[in-house]
N, CA, C and O atoms as a GROMACS GRO file, in nm:
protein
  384
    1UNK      N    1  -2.042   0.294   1.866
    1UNK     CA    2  -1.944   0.378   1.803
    1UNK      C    3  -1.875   0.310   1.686
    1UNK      O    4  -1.838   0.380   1.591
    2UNK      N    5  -1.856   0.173   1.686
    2UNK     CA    6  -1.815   0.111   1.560
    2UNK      C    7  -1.908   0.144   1.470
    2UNK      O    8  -1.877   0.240   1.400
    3UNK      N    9  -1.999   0.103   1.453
    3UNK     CA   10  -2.104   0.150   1.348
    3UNK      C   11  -2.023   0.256   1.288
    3UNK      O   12  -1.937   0.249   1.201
    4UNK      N   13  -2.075   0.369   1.364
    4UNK     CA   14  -2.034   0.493   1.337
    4UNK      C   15  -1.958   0.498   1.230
    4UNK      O   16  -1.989   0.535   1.116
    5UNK      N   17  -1.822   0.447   1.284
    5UNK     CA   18  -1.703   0.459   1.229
    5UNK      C   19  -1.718   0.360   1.089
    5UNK      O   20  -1.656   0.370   0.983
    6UNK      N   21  -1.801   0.283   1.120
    6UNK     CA   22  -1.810   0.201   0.960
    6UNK      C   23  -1.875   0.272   0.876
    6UNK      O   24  -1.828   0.298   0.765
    7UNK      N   25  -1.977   0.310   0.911
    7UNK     CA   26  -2.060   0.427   0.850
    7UNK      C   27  -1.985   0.526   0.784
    7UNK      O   28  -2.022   0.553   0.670
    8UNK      N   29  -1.878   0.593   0.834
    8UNK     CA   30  -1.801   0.692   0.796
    8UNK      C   31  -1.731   0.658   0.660
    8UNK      O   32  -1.736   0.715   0.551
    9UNK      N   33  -1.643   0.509   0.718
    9UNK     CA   34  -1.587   0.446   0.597
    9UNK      C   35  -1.671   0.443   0.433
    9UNK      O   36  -1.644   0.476   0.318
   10UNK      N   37  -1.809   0.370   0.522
   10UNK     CA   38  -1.849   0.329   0.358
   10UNK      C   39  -1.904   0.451   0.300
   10UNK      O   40  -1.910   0.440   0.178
   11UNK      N   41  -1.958   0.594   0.356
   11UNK     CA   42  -1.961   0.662   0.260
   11UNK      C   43  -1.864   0.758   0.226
   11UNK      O   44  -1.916   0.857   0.174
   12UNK      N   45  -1.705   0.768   0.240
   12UNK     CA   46  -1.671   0.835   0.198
   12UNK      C   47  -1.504   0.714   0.128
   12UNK      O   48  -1.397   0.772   0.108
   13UNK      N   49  -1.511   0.613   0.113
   13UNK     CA   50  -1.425   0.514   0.049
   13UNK      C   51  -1.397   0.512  -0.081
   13UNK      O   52  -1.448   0.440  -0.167
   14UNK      N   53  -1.283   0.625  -0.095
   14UNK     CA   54  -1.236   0.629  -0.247
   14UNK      C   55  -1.140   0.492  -0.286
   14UNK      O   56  -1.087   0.489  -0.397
   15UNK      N   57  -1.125   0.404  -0.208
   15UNK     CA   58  -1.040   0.272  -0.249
   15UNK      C   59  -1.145   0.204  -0.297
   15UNK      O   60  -1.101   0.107  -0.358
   16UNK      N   61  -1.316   0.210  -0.302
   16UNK     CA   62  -1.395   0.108  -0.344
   16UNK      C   63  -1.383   0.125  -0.486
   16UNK      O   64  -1.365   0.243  -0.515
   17UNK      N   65  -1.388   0.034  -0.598
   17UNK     CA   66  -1.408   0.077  -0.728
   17UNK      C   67  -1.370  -0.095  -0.814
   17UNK      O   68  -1.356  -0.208  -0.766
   18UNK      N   69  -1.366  -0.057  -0.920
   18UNK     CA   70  -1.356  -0.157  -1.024
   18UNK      C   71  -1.271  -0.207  -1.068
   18UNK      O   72  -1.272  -0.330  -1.078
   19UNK      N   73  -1.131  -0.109  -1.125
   19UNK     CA   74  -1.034  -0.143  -1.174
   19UNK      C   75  -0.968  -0.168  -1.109
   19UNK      O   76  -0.952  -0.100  -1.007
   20UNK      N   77  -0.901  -0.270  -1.133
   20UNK     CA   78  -0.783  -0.356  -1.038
   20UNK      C   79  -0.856  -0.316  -0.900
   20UNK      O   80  -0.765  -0.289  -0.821
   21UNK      N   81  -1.001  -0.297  -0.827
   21UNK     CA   82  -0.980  -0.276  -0.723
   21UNK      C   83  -0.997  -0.134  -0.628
   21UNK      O   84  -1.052  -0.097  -0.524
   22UNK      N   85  -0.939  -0.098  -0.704
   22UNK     CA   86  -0.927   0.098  -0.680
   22UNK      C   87  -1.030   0.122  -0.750
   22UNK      O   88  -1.061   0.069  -0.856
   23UNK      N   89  -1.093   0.217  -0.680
   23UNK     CA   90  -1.164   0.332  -0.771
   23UNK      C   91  -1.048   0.393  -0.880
   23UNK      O   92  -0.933   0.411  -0.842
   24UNK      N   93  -1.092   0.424  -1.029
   24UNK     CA   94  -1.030   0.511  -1.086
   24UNK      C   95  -0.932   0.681  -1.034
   24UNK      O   96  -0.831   0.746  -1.062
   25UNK      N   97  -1.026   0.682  -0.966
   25UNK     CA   98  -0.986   0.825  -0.890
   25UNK      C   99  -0.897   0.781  -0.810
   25UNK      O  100  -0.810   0.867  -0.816
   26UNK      N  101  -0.855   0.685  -0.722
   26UNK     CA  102  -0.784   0.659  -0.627
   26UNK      C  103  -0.679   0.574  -0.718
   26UNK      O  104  -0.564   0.599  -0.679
   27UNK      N  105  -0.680   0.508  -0.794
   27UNK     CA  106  -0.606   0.429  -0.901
   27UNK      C  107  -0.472   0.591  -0.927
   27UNK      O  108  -0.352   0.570  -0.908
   28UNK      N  109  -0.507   0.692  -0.957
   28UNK     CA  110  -0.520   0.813  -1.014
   28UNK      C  111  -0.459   0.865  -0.975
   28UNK      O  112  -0.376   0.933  -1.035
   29UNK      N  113  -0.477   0.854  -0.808
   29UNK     CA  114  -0.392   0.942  -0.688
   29UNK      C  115  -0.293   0.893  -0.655
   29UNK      O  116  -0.194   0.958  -0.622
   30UNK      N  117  -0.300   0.782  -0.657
   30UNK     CA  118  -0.192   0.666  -0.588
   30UNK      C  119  -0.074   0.691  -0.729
   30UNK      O  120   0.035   0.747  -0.712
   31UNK      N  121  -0.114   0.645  -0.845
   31UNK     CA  122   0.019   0.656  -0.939
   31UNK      C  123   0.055   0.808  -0.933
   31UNK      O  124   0.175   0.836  -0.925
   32UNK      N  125  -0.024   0.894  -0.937
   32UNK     CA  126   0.036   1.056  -0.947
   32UNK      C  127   0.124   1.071  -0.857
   32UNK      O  128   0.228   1.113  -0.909
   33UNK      N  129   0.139   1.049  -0.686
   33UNK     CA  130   0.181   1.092  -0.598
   33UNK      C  131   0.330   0.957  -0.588
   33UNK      O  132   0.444   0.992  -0.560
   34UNK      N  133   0.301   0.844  -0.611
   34UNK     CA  134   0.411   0.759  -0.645
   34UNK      C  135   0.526   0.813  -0.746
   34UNK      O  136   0.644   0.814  -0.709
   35UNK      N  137   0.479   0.866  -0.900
   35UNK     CA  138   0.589   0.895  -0.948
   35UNK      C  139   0.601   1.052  -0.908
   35UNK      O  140   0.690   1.113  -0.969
   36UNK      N  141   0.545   1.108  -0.837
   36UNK     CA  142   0.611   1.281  -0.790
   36UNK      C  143   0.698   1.270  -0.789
   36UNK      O  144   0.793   1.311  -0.856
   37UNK      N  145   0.678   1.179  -0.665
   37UNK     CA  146   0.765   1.205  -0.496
   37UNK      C  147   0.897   1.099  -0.566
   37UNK      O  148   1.002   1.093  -0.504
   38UNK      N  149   0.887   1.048  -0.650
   38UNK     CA  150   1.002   0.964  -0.712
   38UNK      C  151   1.044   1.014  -0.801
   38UNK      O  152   1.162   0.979  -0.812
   39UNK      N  153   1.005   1.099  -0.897
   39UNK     CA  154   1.037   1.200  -1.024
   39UNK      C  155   1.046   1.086  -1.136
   39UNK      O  156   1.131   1.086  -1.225
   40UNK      N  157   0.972   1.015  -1.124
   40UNK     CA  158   0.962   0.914  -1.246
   40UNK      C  159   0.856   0.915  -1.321
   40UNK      O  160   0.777   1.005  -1.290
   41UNK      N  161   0.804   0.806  -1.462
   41UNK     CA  162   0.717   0.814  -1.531
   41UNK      C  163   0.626   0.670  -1.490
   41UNK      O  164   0.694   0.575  -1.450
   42UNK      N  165   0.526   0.659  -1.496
   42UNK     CA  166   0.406   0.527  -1.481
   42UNK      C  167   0.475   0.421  -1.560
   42UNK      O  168   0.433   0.307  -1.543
   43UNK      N  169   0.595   0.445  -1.663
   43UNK     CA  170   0.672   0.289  -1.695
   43UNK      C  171   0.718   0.255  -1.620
   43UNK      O  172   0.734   0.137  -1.649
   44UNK      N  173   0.786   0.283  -1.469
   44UNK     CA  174   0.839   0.224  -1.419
   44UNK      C  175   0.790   0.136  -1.308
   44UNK      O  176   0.855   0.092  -1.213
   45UNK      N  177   0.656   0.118  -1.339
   45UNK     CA  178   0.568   0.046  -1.209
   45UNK      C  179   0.580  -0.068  -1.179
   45UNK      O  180   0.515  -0.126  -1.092
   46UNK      N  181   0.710  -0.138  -1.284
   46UNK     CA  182   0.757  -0.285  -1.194
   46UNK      C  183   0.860  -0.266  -1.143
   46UNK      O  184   0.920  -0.365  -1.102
   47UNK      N  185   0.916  -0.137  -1.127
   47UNK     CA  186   1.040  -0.166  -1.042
   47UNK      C  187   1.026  -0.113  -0.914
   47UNK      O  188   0.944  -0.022  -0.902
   48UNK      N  189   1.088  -0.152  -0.813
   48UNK     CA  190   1.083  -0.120  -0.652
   48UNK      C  191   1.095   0.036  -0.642
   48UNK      O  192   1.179   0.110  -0.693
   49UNK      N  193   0.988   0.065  -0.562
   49UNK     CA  194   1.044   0.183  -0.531
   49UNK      C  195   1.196   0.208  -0.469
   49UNK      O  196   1.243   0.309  -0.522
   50UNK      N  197   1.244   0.177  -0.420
   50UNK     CA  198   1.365   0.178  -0.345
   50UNK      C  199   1.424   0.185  -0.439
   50UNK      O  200   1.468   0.299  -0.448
   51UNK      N  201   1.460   0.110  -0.540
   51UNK     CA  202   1.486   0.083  -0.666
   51UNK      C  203   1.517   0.214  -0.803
   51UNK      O  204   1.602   0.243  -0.887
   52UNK      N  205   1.385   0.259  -0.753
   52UNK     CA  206   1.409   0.390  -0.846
   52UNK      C  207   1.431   0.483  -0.712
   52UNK      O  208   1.332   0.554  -0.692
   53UNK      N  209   1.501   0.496  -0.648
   53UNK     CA  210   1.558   0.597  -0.565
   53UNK      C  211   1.510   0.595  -0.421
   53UNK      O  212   1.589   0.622  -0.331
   54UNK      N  213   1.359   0.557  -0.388
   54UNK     CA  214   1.284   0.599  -0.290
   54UNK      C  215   1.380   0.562  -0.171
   54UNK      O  216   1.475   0.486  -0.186
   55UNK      N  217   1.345   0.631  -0.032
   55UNK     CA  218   1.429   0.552   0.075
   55UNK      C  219   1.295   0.606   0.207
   55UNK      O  220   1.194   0.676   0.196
   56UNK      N  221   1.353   0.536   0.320
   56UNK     CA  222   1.263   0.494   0.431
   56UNK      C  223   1.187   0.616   0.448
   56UNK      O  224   1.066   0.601   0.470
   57UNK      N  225   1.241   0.749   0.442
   57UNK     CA  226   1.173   0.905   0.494
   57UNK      C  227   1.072   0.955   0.354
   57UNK      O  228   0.987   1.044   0.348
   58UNK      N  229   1.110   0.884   0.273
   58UNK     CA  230   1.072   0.921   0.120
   58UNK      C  231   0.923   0.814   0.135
   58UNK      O  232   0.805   0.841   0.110
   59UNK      N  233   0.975   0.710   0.178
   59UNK     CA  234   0.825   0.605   0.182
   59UNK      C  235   0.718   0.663   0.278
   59UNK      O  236   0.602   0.685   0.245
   60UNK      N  237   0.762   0.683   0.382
   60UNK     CA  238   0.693   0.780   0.503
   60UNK      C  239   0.657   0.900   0.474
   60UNK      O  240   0.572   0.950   0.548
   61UNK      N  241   0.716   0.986   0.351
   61UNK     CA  242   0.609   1.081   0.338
   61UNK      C  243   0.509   1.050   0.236
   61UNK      O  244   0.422   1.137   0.227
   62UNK      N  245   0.495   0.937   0.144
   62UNK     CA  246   0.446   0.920   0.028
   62UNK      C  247   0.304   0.857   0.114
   62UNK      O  248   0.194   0.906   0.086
   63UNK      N  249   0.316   0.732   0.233
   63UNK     CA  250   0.228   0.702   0.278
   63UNK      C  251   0.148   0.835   0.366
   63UNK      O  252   0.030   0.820   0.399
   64UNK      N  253   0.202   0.931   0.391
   64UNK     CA  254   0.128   1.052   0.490
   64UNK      C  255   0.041   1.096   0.390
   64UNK      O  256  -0.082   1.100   0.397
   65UNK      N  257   0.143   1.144   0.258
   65UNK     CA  258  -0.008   1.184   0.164
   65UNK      C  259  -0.057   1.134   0.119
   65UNK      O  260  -0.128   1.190   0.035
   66UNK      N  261  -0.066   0.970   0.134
   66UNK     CA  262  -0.233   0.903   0.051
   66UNK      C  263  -0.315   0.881   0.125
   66UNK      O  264  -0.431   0.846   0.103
   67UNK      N  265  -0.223   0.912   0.289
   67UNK     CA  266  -0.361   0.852   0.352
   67UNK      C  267  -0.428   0.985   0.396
   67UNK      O  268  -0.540   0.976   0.447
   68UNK      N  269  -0.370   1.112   0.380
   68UNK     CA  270  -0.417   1.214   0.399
   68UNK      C  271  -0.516   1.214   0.265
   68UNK      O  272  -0.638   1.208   0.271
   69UNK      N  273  -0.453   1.220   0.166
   69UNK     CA  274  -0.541   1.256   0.028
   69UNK      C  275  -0.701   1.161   0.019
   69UNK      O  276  -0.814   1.193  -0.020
   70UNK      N  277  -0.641   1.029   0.079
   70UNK     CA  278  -0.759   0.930   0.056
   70UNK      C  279  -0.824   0.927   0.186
   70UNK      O  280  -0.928   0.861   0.193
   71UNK      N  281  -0.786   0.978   0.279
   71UNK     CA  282  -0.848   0.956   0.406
   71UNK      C  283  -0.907   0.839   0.443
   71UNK      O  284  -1.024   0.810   0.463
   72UNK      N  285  -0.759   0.748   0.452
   72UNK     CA  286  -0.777   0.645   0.533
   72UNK      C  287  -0.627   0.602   0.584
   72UNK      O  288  -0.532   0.680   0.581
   73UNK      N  289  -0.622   0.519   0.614
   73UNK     CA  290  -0.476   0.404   0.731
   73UNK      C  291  -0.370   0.394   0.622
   73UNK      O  292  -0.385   0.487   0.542
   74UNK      N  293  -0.298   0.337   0.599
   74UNK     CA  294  -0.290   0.284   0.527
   74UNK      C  295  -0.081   0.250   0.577
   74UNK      O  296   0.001   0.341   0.569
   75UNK      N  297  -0.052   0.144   0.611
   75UNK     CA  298   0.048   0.124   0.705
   75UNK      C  299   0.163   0.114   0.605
   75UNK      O  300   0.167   0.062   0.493
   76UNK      N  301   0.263   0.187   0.686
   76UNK     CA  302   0.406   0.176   0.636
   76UNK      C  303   0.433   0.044   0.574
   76UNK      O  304   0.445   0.012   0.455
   77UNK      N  305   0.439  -0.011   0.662
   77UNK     CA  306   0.499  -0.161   0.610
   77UNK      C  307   0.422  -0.209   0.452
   77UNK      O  308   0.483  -0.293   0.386
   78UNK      N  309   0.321  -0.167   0.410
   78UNK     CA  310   0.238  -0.222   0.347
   78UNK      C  311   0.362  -0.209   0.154
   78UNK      O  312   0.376  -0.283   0.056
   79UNK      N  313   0.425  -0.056   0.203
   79UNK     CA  314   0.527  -0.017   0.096
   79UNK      C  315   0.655  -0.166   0.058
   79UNK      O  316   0.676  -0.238  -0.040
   80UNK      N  317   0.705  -0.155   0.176
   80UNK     CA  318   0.786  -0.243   0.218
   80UNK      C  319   0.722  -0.424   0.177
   80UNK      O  320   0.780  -0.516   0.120
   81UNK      N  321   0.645  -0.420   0.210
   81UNK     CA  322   0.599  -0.584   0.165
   81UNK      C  323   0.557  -0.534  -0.018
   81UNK      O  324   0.549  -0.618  -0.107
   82UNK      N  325   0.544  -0.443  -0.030
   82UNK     CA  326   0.454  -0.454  -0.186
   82UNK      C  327   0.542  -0.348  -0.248
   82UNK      O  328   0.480  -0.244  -0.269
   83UNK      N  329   0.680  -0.345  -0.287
   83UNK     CA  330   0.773  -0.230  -0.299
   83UNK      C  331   0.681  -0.180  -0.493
   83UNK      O  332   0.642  -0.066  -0.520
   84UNK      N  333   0.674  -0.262  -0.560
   84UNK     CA  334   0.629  -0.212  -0.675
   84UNK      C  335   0.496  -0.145  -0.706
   84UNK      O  336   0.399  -0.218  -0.682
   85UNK      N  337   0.466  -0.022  -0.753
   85UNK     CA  338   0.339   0.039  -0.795
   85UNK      C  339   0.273  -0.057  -0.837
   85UNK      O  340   0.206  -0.096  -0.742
   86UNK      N  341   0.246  -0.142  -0.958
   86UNK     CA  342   0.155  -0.201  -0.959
   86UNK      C  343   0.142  -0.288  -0.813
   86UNK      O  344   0.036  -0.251  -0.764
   87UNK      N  345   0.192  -0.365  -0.743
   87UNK     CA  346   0.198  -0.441  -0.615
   87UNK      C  347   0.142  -0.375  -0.515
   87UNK      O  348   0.062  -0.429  -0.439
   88UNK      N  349   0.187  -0.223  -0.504
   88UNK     CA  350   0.092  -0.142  -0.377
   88UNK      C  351   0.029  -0.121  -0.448
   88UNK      O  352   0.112  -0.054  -0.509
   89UNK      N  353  -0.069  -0.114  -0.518
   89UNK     CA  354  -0.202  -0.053  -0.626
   89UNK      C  355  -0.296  -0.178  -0.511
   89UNK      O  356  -0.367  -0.156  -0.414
   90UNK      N  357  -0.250  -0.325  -0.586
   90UNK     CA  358  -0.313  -0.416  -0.577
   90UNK      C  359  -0.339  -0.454  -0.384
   90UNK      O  360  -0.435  -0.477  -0.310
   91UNK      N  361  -0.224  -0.443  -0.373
   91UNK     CA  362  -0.242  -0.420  -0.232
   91UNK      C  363  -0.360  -0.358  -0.154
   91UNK      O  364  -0.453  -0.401  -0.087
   92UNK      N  365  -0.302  -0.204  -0.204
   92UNK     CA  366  -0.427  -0.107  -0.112
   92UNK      C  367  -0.576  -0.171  -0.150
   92UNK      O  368  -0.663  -0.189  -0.065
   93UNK      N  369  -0.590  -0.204  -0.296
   93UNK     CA  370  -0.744  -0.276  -0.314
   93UNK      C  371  -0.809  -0.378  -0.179
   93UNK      O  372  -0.922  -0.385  -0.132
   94UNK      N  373  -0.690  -0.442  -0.150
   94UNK     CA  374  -0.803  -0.606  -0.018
   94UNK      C  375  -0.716  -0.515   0.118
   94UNK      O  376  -0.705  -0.605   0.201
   95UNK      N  377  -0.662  -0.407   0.171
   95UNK     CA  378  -0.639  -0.395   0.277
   95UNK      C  379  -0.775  -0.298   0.367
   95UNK      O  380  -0.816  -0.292   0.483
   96UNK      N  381  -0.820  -0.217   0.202
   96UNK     CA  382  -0.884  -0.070   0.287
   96UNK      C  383  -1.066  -0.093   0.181
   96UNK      O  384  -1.159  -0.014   0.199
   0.00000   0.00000   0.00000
């Protein structure tokens, strides 16, 4: 059943890709849905989310829809250790 489940991963893994890591498309999703849900612009990708407004229920829904959108894991805490867009970009690249 692992197989399986690896199997699943590698053909449908929109985190595999080139740039920084990410696929373009997932590069794509990740900044779109970061500045929504924050009402900000892609300049602000060195500052903390928290920073530009985000808070704990705001991080928790941002992680529900990437991992819904990207269909995969992708853990709370991961926001919290890597608060800046570029930082979770780079992140999600070596976790998934």
């Amino acid at each position: 059943m692992v197989s399986d489940s690896a199997e699943r991963v590698e053909e449908h893994d929109p985190l595999n890709g080139t740039e920084g890591g990410l696929s373009a498309e997932a590069r794509r999703v990740v900044t779109e849905r970061w500045c929504a849900i924050l009402q900000q612009g892609e300049e602000t990708e060195d500052y903390t989310f928290f920073e530009l407004g985000g808070t704990s229920v705001v991080a928790s829904q941002l992680i529900l829809q990437l991992s819904r959108e990207l269909d995969c894991r992708i853990p709370l805490s991961a926001l919290f250790e890597h608060p800046t867009l570029r930082e979770f970009r780079d992140h999600l690249a070596t976790i998934l």
